[in-house]
ZAMARGU-4260 file (C-alpha; in steps of 0.2 Angstrom, whole numbers, plus 5000, padded with zeros to 4 digits):
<rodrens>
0) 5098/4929/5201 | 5092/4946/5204 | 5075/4952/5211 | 5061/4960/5199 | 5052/4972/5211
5) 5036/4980/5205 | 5036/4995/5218 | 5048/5002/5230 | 5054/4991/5245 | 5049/5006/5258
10) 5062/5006/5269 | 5059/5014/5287 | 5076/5017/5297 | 5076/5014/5314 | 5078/5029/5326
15) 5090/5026/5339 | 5105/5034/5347 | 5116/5019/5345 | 5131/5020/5333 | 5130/5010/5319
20) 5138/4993/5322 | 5158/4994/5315 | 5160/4979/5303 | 5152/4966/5311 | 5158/4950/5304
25) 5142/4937/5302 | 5149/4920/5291 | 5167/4918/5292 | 5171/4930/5279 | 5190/4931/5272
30) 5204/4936/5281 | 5206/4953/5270 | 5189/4955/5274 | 5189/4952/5293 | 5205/4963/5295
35) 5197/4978/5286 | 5179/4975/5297 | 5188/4976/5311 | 5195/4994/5308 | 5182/5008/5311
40) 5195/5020/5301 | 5192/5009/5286 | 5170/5010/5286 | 5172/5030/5290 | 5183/5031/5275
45) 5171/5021/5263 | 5182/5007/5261 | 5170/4992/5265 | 5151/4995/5269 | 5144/4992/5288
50) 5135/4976/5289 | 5117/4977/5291 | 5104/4970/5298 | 5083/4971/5289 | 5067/4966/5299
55) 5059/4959/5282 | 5041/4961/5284 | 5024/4955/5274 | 5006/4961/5274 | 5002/4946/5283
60) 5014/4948/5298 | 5014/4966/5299 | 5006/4965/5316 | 5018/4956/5326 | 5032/4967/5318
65) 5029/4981/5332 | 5031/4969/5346 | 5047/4962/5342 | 5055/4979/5338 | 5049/4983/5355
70) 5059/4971/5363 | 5073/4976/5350 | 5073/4993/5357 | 5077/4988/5376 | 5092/4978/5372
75) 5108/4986/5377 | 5118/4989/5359 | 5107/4982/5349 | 5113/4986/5330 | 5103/4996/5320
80) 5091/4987/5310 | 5081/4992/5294 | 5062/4987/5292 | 5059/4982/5275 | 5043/4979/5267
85) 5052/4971/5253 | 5069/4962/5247 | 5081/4973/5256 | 5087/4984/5241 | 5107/4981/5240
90) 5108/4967/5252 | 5124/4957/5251 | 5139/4947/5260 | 5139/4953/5279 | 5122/4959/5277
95) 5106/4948/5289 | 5090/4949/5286 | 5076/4943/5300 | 5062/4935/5293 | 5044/4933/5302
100) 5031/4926/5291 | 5017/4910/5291 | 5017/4895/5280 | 5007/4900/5267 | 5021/4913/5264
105) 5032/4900/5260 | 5028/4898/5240 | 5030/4917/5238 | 5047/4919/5247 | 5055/4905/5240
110) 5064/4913/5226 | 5069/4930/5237 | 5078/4917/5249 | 5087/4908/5236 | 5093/4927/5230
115) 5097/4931/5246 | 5107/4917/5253 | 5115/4916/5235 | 5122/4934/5238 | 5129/4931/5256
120) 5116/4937/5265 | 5112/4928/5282 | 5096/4921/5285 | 5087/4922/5299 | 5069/4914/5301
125) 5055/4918/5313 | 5036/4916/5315 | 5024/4900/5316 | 5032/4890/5305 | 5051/4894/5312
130) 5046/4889/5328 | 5039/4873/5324 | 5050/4866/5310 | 5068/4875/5313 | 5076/4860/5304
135) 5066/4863/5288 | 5069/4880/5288 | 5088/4875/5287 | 5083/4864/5273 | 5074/4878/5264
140) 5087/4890/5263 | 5088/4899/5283 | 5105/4899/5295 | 5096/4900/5312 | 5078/4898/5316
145) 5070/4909/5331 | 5059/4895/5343 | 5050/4900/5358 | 5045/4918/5362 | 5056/4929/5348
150) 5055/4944/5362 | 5066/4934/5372 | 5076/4926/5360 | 5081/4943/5350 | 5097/4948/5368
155) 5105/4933/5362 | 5103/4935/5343 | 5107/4953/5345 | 5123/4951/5354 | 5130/4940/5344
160) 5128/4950/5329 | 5134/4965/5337 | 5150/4953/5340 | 5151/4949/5323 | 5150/4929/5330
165) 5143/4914/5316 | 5124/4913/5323 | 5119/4898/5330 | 5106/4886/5323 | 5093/4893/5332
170) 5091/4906/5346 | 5078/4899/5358 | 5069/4910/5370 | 5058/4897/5379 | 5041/4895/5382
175) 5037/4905/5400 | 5041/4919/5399 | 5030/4935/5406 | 5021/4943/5390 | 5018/4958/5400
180) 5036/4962/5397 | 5035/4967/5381 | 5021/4979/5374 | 5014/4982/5356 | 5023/5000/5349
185) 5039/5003/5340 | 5045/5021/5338 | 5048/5012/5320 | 5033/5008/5313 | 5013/5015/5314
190) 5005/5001/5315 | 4997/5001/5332 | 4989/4981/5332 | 4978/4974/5343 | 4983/4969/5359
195) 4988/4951/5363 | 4978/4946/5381 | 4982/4928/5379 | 4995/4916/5370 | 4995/4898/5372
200) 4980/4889/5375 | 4972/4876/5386 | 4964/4866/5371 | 4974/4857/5362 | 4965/4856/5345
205) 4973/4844/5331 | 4970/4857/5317 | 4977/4874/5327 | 4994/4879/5331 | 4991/4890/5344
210) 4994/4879/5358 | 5013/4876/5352 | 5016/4894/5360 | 5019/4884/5376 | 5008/4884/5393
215) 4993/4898/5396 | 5002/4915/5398 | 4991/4929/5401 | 4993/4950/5401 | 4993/4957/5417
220) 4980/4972/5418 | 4993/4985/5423 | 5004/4981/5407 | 4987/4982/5397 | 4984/5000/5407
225) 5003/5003/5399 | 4997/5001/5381 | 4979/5008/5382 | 4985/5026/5389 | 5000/5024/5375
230) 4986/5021/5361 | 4974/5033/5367 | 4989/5047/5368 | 4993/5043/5349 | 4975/5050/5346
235) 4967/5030/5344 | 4948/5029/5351 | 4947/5011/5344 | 4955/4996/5353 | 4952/4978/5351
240) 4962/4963/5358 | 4971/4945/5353 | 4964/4932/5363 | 4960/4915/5357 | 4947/4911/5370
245) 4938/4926/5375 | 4932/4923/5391 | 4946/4914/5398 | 4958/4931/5401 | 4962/4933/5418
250) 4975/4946/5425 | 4992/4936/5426 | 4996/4950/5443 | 4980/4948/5454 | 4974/4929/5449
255) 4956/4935/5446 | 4942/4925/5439 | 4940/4928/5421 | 4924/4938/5423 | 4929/4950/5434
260) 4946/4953/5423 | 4939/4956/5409 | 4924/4969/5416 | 4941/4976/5426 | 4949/4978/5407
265) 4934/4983/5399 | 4931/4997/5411 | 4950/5003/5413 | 4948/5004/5392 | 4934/5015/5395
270) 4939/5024/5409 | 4954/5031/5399 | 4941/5038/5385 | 4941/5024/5372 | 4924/5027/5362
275) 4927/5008/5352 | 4929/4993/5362 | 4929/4977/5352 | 4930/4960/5365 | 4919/4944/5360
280) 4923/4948/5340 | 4938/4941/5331 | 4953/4943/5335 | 4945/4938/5351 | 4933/4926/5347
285) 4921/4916/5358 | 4922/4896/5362 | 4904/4889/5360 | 4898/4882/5379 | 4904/4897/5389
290) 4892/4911/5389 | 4880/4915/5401 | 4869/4931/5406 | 4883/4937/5417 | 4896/4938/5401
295) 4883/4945/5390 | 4879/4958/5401 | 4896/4964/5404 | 4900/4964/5384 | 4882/4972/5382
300) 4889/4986/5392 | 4905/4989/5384 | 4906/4984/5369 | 4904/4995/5354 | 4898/4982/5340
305) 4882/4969/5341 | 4889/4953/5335 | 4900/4941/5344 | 4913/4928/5334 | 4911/4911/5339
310) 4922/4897/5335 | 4911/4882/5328 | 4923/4875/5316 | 4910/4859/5313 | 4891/4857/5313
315) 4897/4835/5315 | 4896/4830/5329 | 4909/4816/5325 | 4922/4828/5316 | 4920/4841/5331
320) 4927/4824/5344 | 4941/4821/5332 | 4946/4838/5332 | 4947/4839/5352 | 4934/4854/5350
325) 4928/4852/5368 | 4910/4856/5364 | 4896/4850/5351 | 4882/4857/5338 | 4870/4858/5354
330) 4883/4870/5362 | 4886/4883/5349 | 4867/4882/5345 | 4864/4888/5365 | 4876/4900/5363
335) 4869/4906/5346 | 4851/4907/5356 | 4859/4916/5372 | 4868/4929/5362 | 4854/4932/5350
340) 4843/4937/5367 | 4855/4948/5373 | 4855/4958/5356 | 4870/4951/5347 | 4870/4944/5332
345) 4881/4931/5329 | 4895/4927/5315 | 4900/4909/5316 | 4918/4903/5312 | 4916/4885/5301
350) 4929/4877/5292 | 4929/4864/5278 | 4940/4853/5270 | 4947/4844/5286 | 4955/4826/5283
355) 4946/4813/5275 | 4930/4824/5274 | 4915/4817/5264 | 4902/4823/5256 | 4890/4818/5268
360) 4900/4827/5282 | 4902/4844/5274 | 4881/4844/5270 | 4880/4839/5287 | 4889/4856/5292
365) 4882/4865/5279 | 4862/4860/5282 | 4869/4866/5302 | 4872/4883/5295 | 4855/4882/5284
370) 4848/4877/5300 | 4854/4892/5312 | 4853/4905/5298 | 4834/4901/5296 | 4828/4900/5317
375) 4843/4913/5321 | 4856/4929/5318 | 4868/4922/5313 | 4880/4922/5297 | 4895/4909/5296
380) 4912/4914/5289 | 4919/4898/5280 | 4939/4894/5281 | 4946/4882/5273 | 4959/4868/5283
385) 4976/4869/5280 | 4989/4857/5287 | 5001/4869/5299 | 5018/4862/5306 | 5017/4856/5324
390) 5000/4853/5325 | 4992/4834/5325 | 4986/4834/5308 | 5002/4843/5301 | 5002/4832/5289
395) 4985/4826/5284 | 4981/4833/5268 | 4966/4840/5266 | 4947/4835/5257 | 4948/4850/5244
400) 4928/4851/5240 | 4923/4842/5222 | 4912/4847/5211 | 4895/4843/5221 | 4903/4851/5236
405) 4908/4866/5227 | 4892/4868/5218 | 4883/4865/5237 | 4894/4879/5245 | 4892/4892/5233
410) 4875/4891/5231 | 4874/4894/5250 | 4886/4909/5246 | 4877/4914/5233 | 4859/4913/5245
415) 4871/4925/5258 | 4872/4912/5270 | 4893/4912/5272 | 4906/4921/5265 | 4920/4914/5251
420) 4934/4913/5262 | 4936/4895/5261 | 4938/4899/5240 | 4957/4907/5244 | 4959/4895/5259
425) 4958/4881/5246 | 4971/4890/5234 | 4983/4896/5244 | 4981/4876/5252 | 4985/4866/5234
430) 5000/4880/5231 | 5007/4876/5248 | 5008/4858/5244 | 5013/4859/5226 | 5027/4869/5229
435) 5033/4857/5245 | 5032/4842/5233 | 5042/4852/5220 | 5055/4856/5231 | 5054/4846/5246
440) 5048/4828/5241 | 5054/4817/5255 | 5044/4831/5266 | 5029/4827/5254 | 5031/4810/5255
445) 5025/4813/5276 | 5008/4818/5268 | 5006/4803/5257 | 5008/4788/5272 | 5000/4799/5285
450) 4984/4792/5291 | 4973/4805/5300 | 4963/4790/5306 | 4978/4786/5316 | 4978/4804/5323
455) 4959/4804/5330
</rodrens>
């Protein structure tokens, strides 16, 4: 099998002032092999190439690519590794390439793993799905699986292929750890993301997998300080923020309440010349029930744009208490009303095809929209659901809208009441599953005898 690329891989070196690794040995490689990889003489004089190791990275993972090589970068004799955009161009036996990537990914990579692993190349996954399935990623084609928080998991990994040791299964690096450790920038790669405030979460909703993270970690404002002054000295004047739940940051060093954490990061940001400040606006979007005048004051005052994300996810009142939601229509109404008298308009996270969803249940949600678009400022961005591994509905398969529910969602799309985003959702949702009951029955077979009723 050989790769057919359409455009160049882009490969980007890594700058560093470590010599290359000197014939590490990854699988257990031959003994002529092993015996040549040990001699530095024989790499400098051409005989055998220096194993290497590739950060494979997609469009959809590029942002969490400069936080891992962050933590690459402080590990004593790290190898040198290669960011690659692409199948690494040349890859072969000794060779190990890092993977981070989501679930819907999985369809597209298939074949380059196959390739890969075919060739010799090790295999190492990482990302959502890794973390939460590492046994099906060793079904699928992957040596080791990262779990946990990859930062802390990379020493380990990285140690063992500077020894030229058989990886383990998976490299764990727990659930606790300190995210203010581990900041945002590579001297790598350009991409300068968002800043992650928050991982975990405290609501454990059946459909999300950001609560798999592990317990509530937060940022501490000083490591937050950190990054803005780096940002704002590579000439940025724009910064927004990863947090799940808005208003629930609170500085991990000083124990603050979440108000006066975030009007102490807000005012740092623009103590350090930041013109654009994004907070309250996805990636950082807003749980319906928790604003008041005292937060939209403080977001009136800093932030640059005048709309505010909320996460409604249901306008039914009985889909919202089977998804754990926490909150009701009511609630993300009053927020809607509260924002919309502090001058924000108001874009409303909803999403569609849940489990065992009717057609009654998805007019229900979208006369809700209808309703709040016609009294309010709002605009509602439709997602569609897709089953993620770890989570409680991670395999309930989903109510793909037919043909009156289509025919009812585009018409709102077509009146300029949501966007199409649950159009892709649905696609990328069937060629998920088609592809697992191609390949991975038995795994399919959980989806057929998986009752979501049982789940609620």
């Amino acid at each position: 099998m050989e790769f057919r690329k359409s455009k160049p891989t882009g490969v980007l070196s890594y700058p560093t002032t470590q010599a290359p690794v000197n014939a590490a040995e990854l699988l257990r490689l031959h003994m002529r092999h092993a015996q040549t990889a040990s001699d530095p003489a024989c790499v400098r004089m051409g005989l055998m190439p220096t194993p290497r190791v590739f950060f494979r990275i997609t469009p959809l993972t590029r942002l969490s690519v400069p936080l891992l090589l962050n933590a690459w970068e402080t590990i004593p004799g790290a190898p040198v590794i290669q960011v690659v955009n692409g199948p690494p161009d040349g890859a072969g036996r000794g060779d190990t390439v890092l993977y981070s990537f989501l679930t819907t990914q999985l369809p597209d990579l298939h074949t380059e793993i196959l390739c890969l692993r075919e060739k010799g190349v090790v295999l190492v996954a990482g990302g959502p799905h890794a973390a939460a399935d590492p046994e099906f990623m060793r079904r699928i084609g992957f040596h080791s699986a990262i779990t946990g928080d990859g930062e802390a998991a990379l020493p380990e990994l990285a140690r063992n292929l500077e020894a030229g040791l058989e990886l383990k299964p998976e490299y764990t690096g727990g659930r606790k750890n300190d995210i203010s450790k581990w900041l945002p920038y590579s001297r790598s790669v350009r991409t300068l993301p968002p800043l992650e405030l928050m991982r975990g979460c405290a609501h454990n909703c059946t459909y999300c997998a950001v609560p798999l993270s592990g317990p509530l970690r937060f940022r501490s404002l000083d490591s937050a300080r950190d990054y803005l002054e780096q940002l704002h000295s590579y000439g940025a004047r724009r910064v927004n923020f990863i947090s799940p739940s808005a208003l629930e940051y609170r500085d991990s060093h000083t124990g603050t309440d979440p108000l006066e954490s975030v009007a102490d990061l807000l005012a740092t940001a623009r103590h350090i010349g930041f013109r654009h400040i994004e907070y309250g606006i996805f990636p950082s979007e807003i749980r319906p029930g928790s604003l008041n005048r005292e937060w939209l004051r403080l977001l009136r005052e800093h932030v640059s744009h005048t709309r505010l994300t909320l996460g409604a996810q249901s306008g039914c009142p009985e889909r919202l208490r089977r998804l754990r939601r926490g909150h009701t229509p009511e609630d993300v109404e009053a927020s809607v009303i509260a924002a919309n008298q502090a001058g924000f308009g108001v874009n409303l996270d909803v999403m569609v095809g849940f489990p065992n969803e009717s057609l009654q249940e998805l007019i229900t949600t979208l006369n809700f929209i209808r309703r709040l678009h016609r009294n309010h400022r709002i605009h509602a961005q439709v997602h569609h659901f897709m089953p993620l591994p770890g989570t409680i509905l991670q395999h309930a398969l989903p109510s793909f809208p037919g043909i009156k529910g289509r025919e009812k969602l585009l018409q709102m799309e077509k009146d300029g009441l949501i966007t199409g985003h649950w159009k892709l959702g649905a696609r990328v949702a069937r060629r998920y599953l088609a592809w697992v009951q191609e390949h991975h029955p038995c795994t399919y077979e959980r989806f057929l005898t998986t009752k979501e009723t049982r789940l609620s």
